[in-house]
One Martini backbone bead per residue (centre of mass of N, CA, C, O) as a GRO file, in nm:
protein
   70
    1UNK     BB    1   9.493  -1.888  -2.224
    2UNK     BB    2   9.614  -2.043  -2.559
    3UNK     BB    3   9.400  -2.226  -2.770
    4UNK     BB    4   9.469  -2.394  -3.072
    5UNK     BB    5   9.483  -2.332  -3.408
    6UNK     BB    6   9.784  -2.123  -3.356
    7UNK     BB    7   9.863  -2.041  -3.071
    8UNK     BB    8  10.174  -2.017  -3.131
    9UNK     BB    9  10.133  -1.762  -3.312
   10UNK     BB   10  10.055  -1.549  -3.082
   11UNK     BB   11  10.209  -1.707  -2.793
   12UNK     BB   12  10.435  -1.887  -2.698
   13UNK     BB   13  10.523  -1.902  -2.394
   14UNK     BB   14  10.602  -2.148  -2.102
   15UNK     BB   15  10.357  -2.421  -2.227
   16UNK     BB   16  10.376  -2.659  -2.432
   17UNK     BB   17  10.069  -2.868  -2.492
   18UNK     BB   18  10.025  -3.171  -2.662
   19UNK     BB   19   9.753  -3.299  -2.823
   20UNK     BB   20   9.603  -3.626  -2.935
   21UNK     BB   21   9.383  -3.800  -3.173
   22UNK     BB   22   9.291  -4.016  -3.302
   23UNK     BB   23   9.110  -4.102  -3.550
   24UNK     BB   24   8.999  -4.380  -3.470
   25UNK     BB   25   8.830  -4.227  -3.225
   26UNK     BB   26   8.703  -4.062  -3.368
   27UNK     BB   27   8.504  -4.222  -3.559
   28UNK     BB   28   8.366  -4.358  -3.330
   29UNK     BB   29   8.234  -4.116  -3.211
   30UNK     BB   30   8.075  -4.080  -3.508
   31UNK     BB   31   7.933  -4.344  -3.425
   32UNK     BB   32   7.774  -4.225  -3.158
   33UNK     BB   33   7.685  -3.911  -3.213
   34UNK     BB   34   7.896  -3.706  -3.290
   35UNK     BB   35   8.002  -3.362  -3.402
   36UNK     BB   36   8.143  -3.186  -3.559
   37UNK     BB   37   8.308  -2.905  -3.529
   38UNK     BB   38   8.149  -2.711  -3.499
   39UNK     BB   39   7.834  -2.859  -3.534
   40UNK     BB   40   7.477  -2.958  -3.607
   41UNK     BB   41   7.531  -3.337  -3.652
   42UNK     BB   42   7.435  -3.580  -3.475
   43UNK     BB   43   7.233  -3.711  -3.746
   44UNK     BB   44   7.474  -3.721  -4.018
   45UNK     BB   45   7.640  -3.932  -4.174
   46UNK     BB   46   7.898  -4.045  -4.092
   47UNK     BB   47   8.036  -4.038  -4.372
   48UNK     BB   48   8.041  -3.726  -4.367
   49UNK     BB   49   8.185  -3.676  -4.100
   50UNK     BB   50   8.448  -3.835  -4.196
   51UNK     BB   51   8.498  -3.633  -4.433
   52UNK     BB   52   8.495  -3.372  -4.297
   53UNK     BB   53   8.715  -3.438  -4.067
   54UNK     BB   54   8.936  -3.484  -4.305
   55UNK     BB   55   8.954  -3.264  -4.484
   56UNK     BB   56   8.875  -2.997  -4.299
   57UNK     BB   57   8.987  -3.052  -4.011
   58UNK     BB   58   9.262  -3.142  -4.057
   59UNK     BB   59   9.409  -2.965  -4.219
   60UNK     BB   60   9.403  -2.707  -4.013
   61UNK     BB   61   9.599  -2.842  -3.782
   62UNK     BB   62   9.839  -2.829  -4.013
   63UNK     BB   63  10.172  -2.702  -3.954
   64UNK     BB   64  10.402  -2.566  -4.116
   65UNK     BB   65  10.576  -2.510  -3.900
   66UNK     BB   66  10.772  -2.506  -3.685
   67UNK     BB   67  10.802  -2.417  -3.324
   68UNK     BB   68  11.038  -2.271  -3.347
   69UNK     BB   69  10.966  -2.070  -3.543
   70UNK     BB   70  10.662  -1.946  -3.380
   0.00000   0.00000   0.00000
């Protein structure tokens, strides 16, 4: 199994499962207390993981291509 940012450019694969999760998800789970994507901040200003987790974890999501390309 491989899973993650990119995965379908590695191994197209026999079936392809994709999750999303609301960002207004996220944002509650960081006022709770959950930490950014790899990072040990769980005591850090809600307002910083919310900006870090917007610039940064969101945009690498964003896959250039269609799947049917990948």
């Amino acid at each position: 199994m491989i899973y993650g940012i990119g995965a379908s450019y590695i191994h197209k694969g026999d079936t392809l499962i994709y999750y999303d999760l609301a960002r207004w998800e996220i944002q509650l789970r960081y006022r709770k207390g959950m930490p950014n994507f790899k990072q040990d901040n769980d005591d850090e200003d809600v307002l910083k993981k919310i900006k870090r987790g917007f610039f940064i974890e969101q945009k690498q999501e964003r896959n250039p291509l269609p799947l049917s390309e990948a």
